[in-house]
C-alpha positions as CSV (number, residue, x, y, z in Angstrom):
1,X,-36.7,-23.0,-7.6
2,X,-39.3,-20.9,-9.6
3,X,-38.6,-19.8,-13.3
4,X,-38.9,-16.0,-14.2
5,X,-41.8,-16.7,-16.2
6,X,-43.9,-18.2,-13.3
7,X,-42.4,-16.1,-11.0
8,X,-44.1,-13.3,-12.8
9,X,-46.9,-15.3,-13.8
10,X,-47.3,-15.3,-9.6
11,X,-46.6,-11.0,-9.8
12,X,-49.6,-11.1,-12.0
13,X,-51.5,-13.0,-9.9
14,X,-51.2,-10.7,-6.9
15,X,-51.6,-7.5,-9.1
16,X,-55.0,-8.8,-9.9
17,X,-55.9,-9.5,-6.3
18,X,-54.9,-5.9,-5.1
19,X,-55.5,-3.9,-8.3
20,X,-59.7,-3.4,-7.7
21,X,-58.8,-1.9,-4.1
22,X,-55.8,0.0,-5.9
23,X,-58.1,1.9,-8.4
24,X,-61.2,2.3,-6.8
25,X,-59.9,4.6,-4.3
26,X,-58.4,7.2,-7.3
27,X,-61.8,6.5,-9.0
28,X,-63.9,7.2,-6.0
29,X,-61.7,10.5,-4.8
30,X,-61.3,11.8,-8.2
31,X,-65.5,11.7,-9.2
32,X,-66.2,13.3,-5.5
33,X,-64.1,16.2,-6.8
34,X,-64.7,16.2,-10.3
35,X,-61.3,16.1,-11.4
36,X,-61.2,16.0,-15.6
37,X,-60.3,13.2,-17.5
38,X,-57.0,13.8,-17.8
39,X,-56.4,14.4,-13.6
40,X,-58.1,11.2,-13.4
41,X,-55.9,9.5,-15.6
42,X,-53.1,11.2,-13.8
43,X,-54.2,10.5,-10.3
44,X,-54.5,6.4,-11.1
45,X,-51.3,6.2,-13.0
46,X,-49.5,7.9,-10.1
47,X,-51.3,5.6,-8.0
48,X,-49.9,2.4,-9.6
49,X,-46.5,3.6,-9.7
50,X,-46.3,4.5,-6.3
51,X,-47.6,1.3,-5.1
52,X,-45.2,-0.8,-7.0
53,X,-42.5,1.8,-5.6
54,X,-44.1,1.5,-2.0
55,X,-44.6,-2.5,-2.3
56,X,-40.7,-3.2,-3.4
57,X,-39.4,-0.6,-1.1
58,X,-40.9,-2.9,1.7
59,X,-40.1,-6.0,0.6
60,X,-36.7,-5.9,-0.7
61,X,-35.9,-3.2,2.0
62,X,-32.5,-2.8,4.0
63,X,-30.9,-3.1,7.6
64,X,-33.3,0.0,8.3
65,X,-36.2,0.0,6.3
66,X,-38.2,-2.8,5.0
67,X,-40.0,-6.0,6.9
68,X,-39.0,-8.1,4.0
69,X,-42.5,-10.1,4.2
70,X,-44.7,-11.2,0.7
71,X,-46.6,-8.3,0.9
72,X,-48.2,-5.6,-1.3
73,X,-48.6,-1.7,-0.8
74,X,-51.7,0.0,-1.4
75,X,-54.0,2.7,-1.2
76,X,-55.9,3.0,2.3
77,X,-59.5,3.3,2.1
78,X,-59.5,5.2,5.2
79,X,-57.8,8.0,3.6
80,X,-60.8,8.5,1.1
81,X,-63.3,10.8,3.2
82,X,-60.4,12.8,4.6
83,X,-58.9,13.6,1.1
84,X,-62.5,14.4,-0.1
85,X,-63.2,16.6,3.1
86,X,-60.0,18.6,3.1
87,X,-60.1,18.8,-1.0
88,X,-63.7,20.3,-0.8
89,X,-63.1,22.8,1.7
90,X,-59.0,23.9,0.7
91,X,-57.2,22.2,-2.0
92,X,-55.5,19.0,-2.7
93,X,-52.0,20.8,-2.5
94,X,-53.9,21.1,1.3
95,X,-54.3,17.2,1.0
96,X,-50.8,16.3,0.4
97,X,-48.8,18.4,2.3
98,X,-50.8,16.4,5.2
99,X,-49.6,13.2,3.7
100,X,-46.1,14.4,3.1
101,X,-46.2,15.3,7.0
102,X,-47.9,12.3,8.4
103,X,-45.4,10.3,6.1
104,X,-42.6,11.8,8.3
105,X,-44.5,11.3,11.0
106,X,-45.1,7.6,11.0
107,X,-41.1,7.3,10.3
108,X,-40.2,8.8,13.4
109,X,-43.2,6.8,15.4
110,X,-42.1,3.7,13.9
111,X,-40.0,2.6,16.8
112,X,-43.0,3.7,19.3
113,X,-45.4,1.2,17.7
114,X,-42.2,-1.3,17.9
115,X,-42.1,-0.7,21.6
116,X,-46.2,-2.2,21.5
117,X,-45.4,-5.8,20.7
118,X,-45.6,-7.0,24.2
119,X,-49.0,-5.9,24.0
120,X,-49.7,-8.3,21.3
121,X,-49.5,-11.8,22.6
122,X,-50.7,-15.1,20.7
123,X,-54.0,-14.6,21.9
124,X,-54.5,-11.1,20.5
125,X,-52.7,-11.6,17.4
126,X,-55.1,-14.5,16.6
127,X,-58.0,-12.4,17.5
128,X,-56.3,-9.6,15.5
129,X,-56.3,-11.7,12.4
130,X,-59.2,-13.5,12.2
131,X,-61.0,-10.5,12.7
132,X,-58.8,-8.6,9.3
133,X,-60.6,-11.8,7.6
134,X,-64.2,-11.5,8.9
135,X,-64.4,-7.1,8.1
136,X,-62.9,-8.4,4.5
137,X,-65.7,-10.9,3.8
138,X,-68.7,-7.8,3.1
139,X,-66.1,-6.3,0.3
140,X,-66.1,-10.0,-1.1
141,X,-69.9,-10.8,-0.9
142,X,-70.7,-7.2,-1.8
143,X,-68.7,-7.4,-5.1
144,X,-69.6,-11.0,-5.6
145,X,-73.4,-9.6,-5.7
146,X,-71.9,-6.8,-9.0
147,X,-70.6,-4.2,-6.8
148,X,-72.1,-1.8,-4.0
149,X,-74.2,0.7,-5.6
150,X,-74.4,-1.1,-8.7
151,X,-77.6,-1.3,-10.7
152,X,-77.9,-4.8,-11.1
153,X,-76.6,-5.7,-7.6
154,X,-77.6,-9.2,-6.9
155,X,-78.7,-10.0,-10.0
156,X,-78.8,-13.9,-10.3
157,X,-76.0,-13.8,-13.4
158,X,-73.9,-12.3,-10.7
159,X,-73.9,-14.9,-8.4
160,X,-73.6,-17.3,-11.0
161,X,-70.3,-15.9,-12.2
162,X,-69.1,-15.0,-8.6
163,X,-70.1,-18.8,-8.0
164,X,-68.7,-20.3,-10.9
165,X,-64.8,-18.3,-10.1
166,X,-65.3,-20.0,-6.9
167,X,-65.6,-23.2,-8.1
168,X,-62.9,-23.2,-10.9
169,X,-60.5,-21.9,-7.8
170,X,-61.8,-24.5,-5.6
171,X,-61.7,-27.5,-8.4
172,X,-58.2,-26.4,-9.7
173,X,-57.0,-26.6,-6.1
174,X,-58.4,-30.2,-5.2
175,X,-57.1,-31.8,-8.8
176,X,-53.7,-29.7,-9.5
177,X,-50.7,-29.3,-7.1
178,X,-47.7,-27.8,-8.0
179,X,-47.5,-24.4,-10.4
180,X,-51.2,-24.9,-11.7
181,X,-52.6,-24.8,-8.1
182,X,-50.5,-21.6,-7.2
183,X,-51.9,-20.2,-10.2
184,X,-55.7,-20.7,-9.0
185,X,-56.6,-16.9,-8.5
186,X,-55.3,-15.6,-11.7
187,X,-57.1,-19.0,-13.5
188,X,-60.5,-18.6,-12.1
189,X,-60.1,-14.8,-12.8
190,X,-59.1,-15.3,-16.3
191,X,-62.0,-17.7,-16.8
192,X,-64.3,-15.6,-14.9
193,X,-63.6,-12.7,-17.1
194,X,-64.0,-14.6,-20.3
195,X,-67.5,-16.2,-19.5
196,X,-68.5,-12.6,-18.6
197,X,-67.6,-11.2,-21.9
198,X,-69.8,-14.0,-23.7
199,X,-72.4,-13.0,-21.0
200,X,-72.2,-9.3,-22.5
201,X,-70.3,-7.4,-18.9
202,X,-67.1,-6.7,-20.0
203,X,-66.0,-4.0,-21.8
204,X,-63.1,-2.8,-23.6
205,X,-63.4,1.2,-23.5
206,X,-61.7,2.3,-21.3
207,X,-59.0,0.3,-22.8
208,X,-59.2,2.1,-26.1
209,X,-59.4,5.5,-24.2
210,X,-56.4,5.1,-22.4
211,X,-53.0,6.9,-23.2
212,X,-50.1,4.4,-24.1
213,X,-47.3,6.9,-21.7
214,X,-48.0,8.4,-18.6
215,X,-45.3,9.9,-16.8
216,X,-45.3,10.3,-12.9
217,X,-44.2,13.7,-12.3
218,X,-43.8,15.1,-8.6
219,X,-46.3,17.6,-6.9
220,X,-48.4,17.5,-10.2
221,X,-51.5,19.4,-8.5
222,X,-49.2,22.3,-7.3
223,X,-46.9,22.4,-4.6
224,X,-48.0,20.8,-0.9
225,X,-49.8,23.6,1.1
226,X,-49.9,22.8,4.9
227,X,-52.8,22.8,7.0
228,X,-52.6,22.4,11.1
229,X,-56.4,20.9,11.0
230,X,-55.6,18.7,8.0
231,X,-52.4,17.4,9.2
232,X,-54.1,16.3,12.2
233,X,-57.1,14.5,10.3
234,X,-54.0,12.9,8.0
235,X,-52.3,11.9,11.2
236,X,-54.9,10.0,12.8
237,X,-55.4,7.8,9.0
238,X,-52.0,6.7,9.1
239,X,-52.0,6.0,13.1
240,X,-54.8,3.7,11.9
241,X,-53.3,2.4,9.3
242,X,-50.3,1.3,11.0
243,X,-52.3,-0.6,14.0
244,X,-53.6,-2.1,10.4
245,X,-50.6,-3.4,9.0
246,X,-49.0,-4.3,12.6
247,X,-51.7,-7.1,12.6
248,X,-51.4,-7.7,8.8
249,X,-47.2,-8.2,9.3
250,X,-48.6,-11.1,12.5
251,X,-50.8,-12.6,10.0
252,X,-48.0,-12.8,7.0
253,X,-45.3,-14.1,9.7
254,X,-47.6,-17.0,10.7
255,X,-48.3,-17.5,7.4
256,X,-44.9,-18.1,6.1
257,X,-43.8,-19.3,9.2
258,X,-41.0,-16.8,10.4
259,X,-40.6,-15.2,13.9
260,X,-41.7,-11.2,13.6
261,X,-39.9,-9.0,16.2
262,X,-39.9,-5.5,17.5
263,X,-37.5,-4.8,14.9
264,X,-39.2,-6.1,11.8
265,X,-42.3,-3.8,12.9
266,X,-40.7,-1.3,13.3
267,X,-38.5,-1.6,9.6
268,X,-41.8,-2.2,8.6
269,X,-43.6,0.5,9.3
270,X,-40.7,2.9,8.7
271,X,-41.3,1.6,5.1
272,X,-44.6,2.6,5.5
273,X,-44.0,5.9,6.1
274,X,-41.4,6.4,3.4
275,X,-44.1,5.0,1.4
276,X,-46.8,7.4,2.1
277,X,-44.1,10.4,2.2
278,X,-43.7,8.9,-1.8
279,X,-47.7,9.4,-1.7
280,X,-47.0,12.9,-1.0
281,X,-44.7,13.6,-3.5
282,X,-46.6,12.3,-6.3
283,X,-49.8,13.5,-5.4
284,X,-51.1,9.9,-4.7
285,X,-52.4,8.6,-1.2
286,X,-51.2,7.4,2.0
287,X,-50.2,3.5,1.4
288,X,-51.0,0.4,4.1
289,X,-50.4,-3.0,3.7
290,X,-53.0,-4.7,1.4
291,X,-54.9,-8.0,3.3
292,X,-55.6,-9.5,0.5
293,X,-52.9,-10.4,-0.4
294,X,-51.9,-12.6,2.8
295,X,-54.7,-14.8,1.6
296,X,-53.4,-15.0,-1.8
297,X,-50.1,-16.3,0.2
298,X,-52.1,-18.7,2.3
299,X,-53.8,-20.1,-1.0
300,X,-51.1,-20.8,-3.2
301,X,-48.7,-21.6,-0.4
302,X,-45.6,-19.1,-2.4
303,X,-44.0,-17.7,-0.3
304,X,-41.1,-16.5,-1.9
305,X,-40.4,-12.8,-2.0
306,X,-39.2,-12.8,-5.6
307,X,-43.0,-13.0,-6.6
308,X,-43.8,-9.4,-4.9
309,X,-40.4,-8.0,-5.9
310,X,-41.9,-9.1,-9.5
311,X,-46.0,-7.9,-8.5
312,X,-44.1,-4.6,-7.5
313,X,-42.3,-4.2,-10.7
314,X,-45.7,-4.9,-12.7
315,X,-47.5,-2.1,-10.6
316,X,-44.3,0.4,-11.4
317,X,-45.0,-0.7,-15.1
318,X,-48.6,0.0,-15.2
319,X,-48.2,3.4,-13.3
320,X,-46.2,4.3,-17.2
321,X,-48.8,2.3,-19.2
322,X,-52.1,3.5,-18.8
323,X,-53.1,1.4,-21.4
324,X,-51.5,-1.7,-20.3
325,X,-53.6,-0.6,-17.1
326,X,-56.9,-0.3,-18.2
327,X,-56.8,-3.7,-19.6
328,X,-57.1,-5.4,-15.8
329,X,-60.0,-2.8,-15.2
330,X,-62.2,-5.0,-17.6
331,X,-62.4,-8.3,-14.9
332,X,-65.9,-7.7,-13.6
333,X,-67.0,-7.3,-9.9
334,X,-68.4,-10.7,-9.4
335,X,-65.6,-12.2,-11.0
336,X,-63.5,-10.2,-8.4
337,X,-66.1,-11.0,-5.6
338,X,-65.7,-15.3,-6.1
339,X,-62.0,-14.9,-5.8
340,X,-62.3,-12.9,-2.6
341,X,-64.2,-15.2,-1.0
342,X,-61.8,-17.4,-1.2
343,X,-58.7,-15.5,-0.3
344,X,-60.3,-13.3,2.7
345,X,-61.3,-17.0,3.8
346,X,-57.9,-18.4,4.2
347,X,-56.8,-15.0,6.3
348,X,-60.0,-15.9,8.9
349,X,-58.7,-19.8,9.2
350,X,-54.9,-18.2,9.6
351,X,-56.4,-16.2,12.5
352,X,-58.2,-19.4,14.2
353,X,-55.2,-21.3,13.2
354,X,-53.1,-19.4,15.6
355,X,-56.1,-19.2,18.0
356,X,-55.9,-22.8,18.2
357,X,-52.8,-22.6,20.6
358,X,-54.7,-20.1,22.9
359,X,-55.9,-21.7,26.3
360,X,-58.9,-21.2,26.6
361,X,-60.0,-23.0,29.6
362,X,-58.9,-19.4,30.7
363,X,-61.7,-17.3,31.2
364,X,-59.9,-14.2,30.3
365,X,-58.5,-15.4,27.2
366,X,-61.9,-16.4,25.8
367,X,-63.2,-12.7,26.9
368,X,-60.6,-11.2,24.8
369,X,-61.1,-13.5,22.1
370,X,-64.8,-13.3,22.2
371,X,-65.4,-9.6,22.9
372,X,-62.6,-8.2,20.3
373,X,-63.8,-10.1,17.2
374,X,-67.3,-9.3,18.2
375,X,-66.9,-5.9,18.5
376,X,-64.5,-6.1,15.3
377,X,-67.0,-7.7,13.2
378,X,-70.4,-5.7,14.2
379,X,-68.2,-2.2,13.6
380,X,-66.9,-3.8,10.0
381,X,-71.1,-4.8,9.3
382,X,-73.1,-2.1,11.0
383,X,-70.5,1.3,10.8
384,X,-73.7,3.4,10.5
385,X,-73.6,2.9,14.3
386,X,-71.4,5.5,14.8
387,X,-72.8,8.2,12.1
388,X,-74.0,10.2,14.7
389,X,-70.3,10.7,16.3
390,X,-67.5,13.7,15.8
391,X,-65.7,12.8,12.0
392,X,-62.6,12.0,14.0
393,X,-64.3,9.6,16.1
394,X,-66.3,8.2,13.1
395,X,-62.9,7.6,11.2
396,X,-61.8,5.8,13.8
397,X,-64.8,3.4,15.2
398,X,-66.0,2.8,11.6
399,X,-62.7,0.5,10.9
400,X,-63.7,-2.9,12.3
401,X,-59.9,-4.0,12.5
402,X,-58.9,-1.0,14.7
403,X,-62.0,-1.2,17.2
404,X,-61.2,-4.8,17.2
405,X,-57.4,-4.6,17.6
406,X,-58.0,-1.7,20.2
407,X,-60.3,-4.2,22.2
408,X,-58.4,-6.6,22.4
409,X,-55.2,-4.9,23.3
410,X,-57.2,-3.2,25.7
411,X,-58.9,-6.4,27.3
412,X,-55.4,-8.1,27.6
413,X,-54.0,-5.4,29.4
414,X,-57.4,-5.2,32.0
415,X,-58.0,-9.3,32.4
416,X,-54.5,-10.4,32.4
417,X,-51.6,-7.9,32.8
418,X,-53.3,-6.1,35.8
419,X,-52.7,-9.5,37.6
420,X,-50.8,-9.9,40.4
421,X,-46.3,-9.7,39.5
422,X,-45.8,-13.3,39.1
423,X,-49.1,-15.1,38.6
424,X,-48.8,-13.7,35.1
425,X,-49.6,-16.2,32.6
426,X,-47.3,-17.4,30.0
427,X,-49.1,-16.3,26.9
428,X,-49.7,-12.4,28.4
429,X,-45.8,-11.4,28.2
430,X,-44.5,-13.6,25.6
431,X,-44.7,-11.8,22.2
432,X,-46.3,-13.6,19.9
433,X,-44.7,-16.4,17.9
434,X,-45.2,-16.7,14.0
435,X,-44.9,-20.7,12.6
């Protein structure tokens, strides 16, 4: 049984895994539309809060909402170049009276997707995650190199420090068991971040800029205006989305070794919904379920809810603190990176973990296997590709985990439920089994 103090010293730990994907997307949005400093501060406060909101709604949950997995709520990056698009040419009131709509929407489709778990057996819920690892491991190298875009991208001091958070991780975890090696993350990033100050990359600015209070207010950029062509673009973010988490909620279940059912998919997305209908409200973004985290799980080996229910509360608390808030801003990029590496690792070996049950002396089951993380992995590396494409079609090709999910759904029901009524193998119309 965990003590409240590690159980929060855990929260922490997942907070700081999550919380560079949690403000970069505010950051990002908010400089593409020149939003003033106080909008900004705004618009990542509200962004906190709703996360923890989102995060504890799902895992504490109820007999109708709620998958009640370890996992974390936040901001999806495929919702970025909509929000800008539809900003620049209405309003953001346009922006979230398509979120407040799609979160409806995704409530009331939530026992559709349910209805899609024979279409996910073993062999394309392995593929499924291993390739959610894989079109992670570019966001880890790219940080681990100071950041895309960065002025001093690959710069050898970088590496060093991406290295060096690596290591510590690694070392902690082959000499320590018990708390200290569940703690590994938030060590190497505590460490990470201290050698960079001495190293001259970390500063504390934005900490002293920040206001101590922020409070969350509801429709803070005016009330939600509603656009047919906006809805749509919103709709098709959060279809993605939720073929994103459905293979994130496979991953989780293997990970912590309980059975996940049509009707923990579909509690689960329902929280989803309610949690980007929350988005809505507060002017924040649509929410998804946050990968990283799942490798945090498979790290440390904690798999107790209590430690989200606390990494939720944390988030709630920051989302009223910009101050306290600002202070994780300060752990650099290749810090961030080294730990990444790490975590996005363990989700790939969960994913060839629960490949390693697959027959594949079966021809069709190593096509699908194959040809899904293939196509997965080059759309996750190369998503220029597809530059040329309609935006809709672009938003949806560029994500390597939905054209790899996609293919592989799609293969499974081509190479082995097209066979003939009672030569159907096993593993095609069983769905999936987590542990």
């Amino acid at each position: 049984m965990l003590s409240k103090q590690k159980i929060v010293t855990l929260g922490l730990q997942h907070v700081l895994a999550m919380y560079a994907g949690a403000v970069v997307v505010p950051l990002i949005i908010g400089g593409a539309l020149k939003l003033s400093p106080a909008q900004m501060a705004y618009l990542i406060a509200a962004d906190l809060f709703t996360c923890g909101l989102a995060t504890l709604l799902q895992v504490i949950g109820n007999r109708y909402i709620g998958i009640k997995l370890p996992v974390v709520l936040g901001c999806t990056f495929t919702a970025v170049g909509p929000i800008i698009a539809i900003s620049l040419s209405s309003n953001l009131a346009t922006v979230y009276g398509a979120i407040i709509v799609a979160g409806i929407a995704v409530m009331l489709a939530a026992p559709l997707f349910g209805k899609l778990l024979r279409f996910f057996p073993t062999v394309v819920t392995g593929s499924v995650v291993t390739i959610i690892g894989l079109s992670l491991i570019p966001v880890a190298m790219n940080n681990a190199a100071g950041g895309q875009g960065s002025p001093d991208f690959g710069q050898p001091r970088n590496l060093l420090l991406a290295l060096g958070t690596l290591a510590l991780i690694l070392l902690i975890n082959r000499l320590f068991t018990g708390f200290i090696r569940a703690i590994s993350v938030l060590l190497g990033l505590i460490a990470g971040t201290a050698a960079a100050y001495f190293m001259g990359m970390v500063s504390f600015a934005s900490v002293a800029d920040a206001s101590w209070i922020n409070i969350v207010q509801p429709f803070y950029f005016g009330v939600p205006q509603f656009n047919i062509a906006a809805i749509l673009t919103m709709l098709l973010v959060c279809v993605i989305s939720m073929v994103e988490s459905t293979g994130v909620y496979f991953a989780l279940g293997k990970v912590t070794g309980q059975e996940v059912g049509e009707a923990d998919i579909v509690k689960g997305l329902r929280a989803e919904g309610v949690a980007i209908l929350l988005g809505g409200i507060f002017n924040a973004f649509p929410y998804t379920t946050f990968s990283q985290n799942v490798g945090l799980v498979s790290l440390t080996r904690v798999k107790t809810r209590d430690v989200i229910v606390a990494a939720g509360l944390i988030l709630v608390v920051l989302g009223l603190l910009p101050k306290l808030a600002a202070l994780t801003t300060v752990i650099p990029n290749p810090v961030l990176g080294g730990a990444m590496v790490a975590m996005f690792g363990m989700v790939v070996a969960s994913g060839i973990n629960i490949l390693s049950s697959v027959d594949f002396r079966q021809n069709e089951n190593l096509l699908i296997a194959a040809c899904s993380i293939a196509v997965g992995l080059g759309s996750a590396a190369v998503p220029q590709m597809f530059d040329q494409l309609p935006d809709m079609a672009k938003m949806l090709l560029q994500n390597g985990i939905v054209t790899g999910s996609l293919t592989a759904v799609i293969l499974n029901l081509l190479l082995l439920h097209t066979q003939k009524k009672g030569n159907l193998p096993v593993q095609a119309t069983t769905a999936p089994k987590a542990g």
